[in-house]
C-alpha positions in Angstrom: 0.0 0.0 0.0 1.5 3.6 -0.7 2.2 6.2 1.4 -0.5 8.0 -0.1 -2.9 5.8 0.5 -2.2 5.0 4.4 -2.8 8.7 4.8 -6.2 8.8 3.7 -7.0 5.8 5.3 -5.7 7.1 8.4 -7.9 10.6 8.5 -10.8 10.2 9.6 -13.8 10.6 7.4 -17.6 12.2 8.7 -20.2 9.8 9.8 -23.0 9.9 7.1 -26.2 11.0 8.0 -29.6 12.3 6.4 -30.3 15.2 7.8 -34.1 15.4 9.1 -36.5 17.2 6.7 -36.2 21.1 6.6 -32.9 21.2 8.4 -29.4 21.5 7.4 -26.6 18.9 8.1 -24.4 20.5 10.7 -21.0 19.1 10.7 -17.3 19.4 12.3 -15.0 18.0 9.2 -11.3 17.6 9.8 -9.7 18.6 6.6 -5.9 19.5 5.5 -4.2 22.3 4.3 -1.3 21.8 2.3 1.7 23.7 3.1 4.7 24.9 1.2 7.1 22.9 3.4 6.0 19.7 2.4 3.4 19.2 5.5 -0.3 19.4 5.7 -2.0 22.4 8.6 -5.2 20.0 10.1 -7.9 22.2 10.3 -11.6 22.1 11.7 -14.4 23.0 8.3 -17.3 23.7 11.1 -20.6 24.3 9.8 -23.8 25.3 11.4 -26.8 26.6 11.2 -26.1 28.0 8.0 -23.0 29.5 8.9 -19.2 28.1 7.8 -16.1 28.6 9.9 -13.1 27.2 10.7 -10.2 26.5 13.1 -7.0 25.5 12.8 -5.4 23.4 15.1 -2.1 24.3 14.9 -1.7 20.5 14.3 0.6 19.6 11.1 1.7 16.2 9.4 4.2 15.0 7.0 2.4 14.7 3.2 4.4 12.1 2.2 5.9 10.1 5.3 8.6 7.8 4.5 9.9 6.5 7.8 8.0 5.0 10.3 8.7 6.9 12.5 7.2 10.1 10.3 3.9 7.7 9.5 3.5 6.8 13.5 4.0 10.6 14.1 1.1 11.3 11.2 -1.3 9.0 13.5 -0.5 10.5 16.7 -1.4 13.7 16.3 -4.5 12.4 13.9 -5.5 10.8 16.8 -5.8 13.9 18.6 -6.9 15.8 16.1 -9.8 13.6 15.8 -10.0 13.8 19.5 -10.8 17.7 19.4 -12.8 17.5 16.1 -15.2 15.3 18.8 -14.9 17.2 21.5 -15.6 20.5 19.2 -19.0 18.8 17.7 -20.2 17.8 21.2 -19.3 21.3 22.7 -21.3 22.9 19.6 -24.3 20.1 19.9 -24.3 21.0 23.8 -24.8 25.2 23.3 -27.2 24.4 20.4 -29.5 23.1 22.9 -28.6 25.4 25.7 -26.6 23.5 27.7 -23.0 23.1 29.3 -20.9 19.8 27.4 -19.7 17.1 30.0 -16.0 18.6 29.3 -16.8 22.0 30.4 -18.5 21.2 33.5 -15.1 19.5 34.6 -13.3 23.1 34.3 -12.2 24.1 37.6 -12.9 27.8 37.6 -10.7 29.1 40.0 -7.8 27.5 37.1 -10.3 30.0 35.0 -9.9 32.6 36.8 -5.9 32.9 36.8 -5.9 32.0 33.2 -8.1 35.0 32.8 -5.9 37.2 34.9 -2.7 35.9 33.1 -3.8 36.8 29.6 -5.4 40.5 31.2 -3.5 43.6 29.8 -5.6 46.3 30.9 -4.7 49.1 33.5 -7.3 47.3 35.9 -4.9 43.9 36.4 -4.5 45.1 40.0 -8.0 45.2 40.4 -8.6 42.1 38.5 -6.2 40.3 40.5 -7.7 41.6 43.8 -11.0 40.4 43.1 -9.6 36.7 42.3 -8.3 36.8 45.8 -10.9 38.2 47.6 -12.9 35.3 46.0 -10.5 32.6 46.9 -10.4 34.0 50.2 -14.2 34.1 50.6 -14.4 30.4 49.6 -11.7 29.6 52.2 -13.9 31.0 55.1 -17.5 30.1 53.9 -16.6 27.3 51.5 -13.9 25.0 52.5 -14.7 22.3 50.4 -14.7 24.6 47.6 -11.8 26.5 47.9 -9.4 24.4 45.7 -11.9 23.3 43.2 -15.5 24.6 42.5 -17.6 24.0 39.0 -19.8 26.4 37.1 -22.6 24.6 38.2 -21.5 25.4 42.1 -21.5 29.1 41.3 -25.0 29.9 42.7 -26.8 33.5 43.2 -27.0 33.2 46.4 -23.2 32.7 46.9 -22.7 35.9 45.0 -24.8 37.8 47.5 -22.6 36.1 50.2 -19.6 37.3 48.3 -21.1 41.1 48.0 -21.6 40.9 51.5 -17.9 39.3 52.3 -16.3 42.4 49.7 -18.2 45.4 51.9 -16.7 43.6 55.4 -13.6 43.8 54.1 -13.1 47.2 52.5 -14.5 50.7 52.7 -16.5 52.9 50.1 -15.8 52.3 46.7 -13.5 49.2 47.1 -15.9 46.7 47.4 -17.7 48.0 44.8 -14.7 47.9 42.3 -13.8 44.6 43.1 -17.4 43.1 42.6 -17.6 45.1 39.4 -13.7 43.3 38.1 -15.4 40.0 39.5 -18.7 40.2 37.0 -16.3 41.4 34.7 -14.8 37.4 34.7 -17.8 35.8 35.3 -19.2 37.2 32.1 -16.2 36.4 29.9 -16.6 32.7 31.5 -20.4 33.0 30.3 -19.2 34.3 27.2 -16.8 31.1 26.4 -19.7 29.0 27.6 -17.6 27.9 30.8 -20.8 28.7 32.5 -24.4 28.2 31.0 -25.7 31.0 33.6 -24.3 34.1 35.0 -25.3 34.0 38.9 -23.9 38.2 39.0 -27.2 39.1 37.3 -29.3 40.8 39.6 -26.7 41.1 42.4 -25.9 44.5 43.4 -22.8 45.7 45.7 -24.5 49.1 46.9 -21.8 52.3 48.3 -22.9 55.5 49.9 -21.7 57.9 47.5 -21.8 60.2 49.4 -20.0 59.4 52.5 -16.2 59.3 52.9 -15.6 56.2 54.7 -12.0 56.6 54.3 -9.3 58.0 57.1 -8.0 61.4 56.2 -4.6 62.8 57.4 -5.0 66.5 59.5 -2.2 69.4 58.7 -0.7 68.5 61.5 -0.7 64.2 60.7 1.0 65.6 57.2 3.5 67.1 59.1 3.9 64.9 61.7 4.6 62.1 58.9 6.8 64.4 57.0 8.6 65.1 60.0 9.8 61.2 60.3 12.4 60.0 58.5 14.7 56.9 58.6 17.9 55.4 57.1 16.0 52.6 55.0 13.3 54.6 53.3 12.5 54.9 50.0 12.8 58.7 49.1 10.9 58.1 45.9 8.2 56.7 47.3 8.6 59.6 50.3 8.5 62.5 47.4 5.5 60.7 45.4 3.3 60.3 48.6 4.2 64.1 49.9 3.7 65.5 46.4 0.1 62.7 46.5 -1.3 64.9 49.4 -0.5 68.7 48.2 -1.7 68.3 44.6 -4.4 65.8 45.1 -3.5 62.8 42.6 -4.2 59.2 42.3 -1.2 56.7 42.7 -2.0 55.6 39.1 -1.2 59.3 37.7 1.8 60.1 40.0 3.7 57.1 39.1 3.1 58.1 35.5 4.2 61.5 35.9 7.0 62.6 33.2 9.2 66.1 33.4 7.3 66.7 30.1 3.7 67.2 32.6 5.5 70.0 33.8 5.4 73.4 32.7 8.2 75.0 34.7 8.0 78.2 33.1 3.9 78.7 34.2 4.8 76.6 37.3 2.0 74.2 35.7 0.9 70.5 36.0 -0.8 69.3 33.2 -1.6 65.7 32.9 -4.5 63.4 31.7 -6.0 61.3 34.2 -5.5 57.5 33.6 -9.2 56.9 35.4 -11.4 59.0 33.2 -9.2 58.6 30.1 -11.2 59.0 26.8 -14.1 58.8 28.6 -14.4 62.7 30.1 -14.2 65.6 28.4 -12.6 66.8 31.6 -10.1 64.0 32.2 -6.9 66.7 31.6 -6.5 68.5 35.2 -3.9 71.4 35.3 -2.3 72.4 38.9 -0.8 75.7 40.0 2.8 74.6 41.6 3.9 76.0 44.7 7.6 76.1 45.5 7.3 73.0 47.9 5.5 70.8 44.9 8.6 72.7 42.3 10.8 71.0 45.4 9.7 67.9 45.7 9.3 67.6 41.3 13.4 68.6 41.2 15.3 70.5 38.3 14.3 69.4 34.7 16.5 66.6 33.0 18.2 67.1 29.7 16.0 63.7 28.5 12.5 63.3 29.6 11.8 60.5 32.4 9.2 59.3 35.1 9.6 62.5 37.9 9.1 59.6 40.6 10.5 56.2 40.0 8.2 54.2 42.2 8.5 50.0 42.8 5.1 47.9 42.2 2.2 49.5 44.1 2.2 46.7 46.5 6.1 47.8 48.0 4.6 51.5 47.9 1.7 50.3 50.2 4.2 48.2 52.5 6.5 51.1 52.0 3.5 53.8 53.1 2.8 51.7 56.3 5.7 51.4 57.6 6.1 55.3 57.7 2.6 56.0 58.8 3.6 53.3 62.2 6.5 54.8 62.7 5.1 58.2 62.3 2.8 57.1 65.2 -0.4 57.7 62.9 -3.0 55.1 64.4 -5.1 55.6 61.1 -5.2 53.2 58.1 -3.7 54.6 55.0 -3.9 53.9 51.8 -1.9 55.9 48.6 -5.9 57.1 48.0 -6.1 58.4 51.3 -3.9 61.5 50.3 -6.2 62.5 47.6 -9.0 62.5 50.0 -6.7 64.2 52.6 -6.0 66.7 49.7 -9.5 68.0 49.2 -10.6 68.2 52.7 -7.9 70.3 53.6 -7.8 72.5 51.1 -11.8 72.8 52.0 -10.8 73.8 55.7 -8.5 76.2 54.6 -11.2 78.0 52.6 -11.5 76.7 49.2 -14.7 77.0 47.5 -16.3 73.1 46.2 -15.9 74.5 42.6 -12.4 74.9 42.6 -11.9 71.4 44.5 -14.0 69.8 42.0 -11.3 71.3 39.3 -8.2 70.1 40.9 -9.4 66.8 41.6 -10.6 66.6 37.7 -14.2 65.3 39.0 -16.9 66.3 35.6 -19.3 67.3 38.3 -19.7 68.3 41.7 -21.7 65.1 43.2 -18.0 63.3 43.7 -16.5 66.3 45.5 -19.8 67.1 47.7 -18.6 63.8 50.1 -15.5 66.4 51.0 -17.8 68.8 51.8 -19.9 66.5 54.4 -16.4 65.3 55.8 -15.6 68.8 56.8 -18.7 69.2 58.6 -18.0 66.2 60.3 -14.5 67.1 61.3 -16.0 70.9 62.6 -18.5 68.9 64.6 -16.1 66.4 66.3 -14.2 69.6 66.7 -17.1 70.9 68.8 -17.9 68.1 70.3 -14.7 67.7 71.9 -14.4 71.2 74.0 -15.4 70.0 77.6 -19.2 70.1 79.0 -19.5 72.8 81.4 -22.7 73.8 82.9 -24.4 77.2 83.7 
């Protein structure tokens, strides 16, 4: 028998079939490509419903094998060509008829999850990641037997309003919030690539006060308490950056983007475009007057532009940021966001009209920068509240 011939004896061929009256056949045909190289590409010809695609495998054999070692190779990776050709058809028969195929429902979704977050390239990865965690972590404490392996089918709406609840235990304002909103970002992608056959996020809603500050601000004289500490093994960068973070308002993810070329040194001027609202705000540039403490802490203009602060990975800033604050003897929780809310309700004690807040902080509106306003009040209160009771 020729070479020839033991090849196409070895591909496989379609089952026949009539297809029922008024329908069209649906098939998965593996067919070959011939390449210039003297191998054949194996490729998927799938057609349904009136529709033709295809997928290549990535899959390639020798056209003419001569050795047996070249025609045992060719029936290897035939076999498992054939394999996914199967596995393809029953997927496709499976979400025809609206439901999940025996394969999928073995996919462990937490090996989802980091598969996801390993392929992410968006500016949100840290927020990605931190909703895997926060998941992983949620299962460890309410779902043991869960939390190294748990099936699409095990994802259930009423563990997602466990989770919600789990996310606003854990963090203040907004951050719960984010991290739910990253999590239904993956659930919907697994939905999407028919991991799951039903998103349990739909309905489920991880409600913030807007309009309360729920996270610790620093006081004039904190900020200069913690400026006033200083120690052999600290990182000046990150020293500079958070300084700078509480005078001028900015978010960690625009300072450790900042270039000389923000800086208009002859206007004493900030200009910069704020990664969070970017192309999606008309007022997403912000420009900042620069006093001579923020022209201090920027430095002298290099001869080639570069980042102003060259900051590690935001986790060593946090770590970096807590070990000042301790040993600055602040018993307060801060976070790099902290000095942007520090920022504005300063600046509100010491007279600043809500307008003029709402334009350095680069909010479109004034409903974000009206929180500011309620934490001043507060402050003036507990101020009040403090002076001793006397009677008359």
């Amino acid at each position: 028998m020729s070479n020839k011939l033991n090849l196409k004896v070895m591909i496989p061929t379609p089952r026949k079939s009539t297809p029922r009256k008024g329908t069209k056949k649906n098939n998965v045909v593996l067919r070959e490509k011939p390449l210039i190289n003297g191998f054949l590409s194996l490729y998927l010809d799938i057609y349904r419903d009136g529709q033709r695609s295809y997928q290549f495998l990535k899959l390639y054999i020798t056209a003419k094998p001569r050795t047996p070692i070249e025609r045992e190779a060719n029936r290897e990776t035939l076999e498992l060509a054939e394999q996914i050709r199967t596995q393809t058809e029953s997927d496709l028969n499976h979400q025809k008829h609206g439901q999940i195929s025996p394969t999928t429902k073995k996919i462990n979704l937490l090996d989802f999850f980091d598969n996801y977050y390993n392929k992410y390239n968006k500016k949100d990865i840290r927020m990605i990641g931190g909703a895997i965690e926060r998941f992983k972590d949620f299962l460890n404490i309410n779902y043991p037997a869960l939390q190294y392996n748990i099936k699409g089918e095990q994802l259930t709406k009423d563990m997602m309003i466990e989770f919600v609840e789990y996310l606003q235990s854990r963090s203040k304002g907004e951050g719960a919030r984010g991290y739910f909103q990253r999590f239904k970002k993956i659930i919907a992608n697994a939905e999407e690539k028919n991991i799951i056959y039903k998103n349990p996020c739909k309905g489920v809603v991880c409600k913030v006060d807007d309009s309360a500050l729920t996270k610790d601000i620093l006081s004039m004289d904190e900020i200069q308490q913690l400026i006033n500490t200083k120690y052999e093994e600290q990182n000046q960068d990150t020293r500079r950056a958070f300084i700078f973070c509480l005078y001028a308002g900015l978010r960690f993810c625009d300072v450790v983007t900042l270039k000389y070329s923000n800086i208009d040194f002859s206007n004493r001027l900030l200009k910069f475009e704020q990664t969070k609202t970017k192309g999606k705000s008309s007022t997403s540039w912000v420009n900042i007057p620069l006093n001579d403490g923020l022209l201090s802490l920027i430095g002298e203009k290099p001869e080639k532009d570069e980042f102003i602060f060259k900051l590690p990975s935001h986790t060593m800033c946090l770590k970096s940021l807590d070990r000042w604050v301790k040993r600055a003897g602040i018993d307060k929780h801060i976070t790099w966001h902290c000095a942007r809310h520090s920022f504005a309700v300063n600046i509100l004690n010491n007279g600043a009209n809500i307008k003029t807040v709402a334009s350095l902080l680069g909010h479109s509106g004034l409903k974000h920068t009206e929180k500011y306003t309620r934490a001043v009040d507060s402050l003036k209160e507990k101020a009040i509240n403090s002076l001793p009771t006397f009677e008359i």
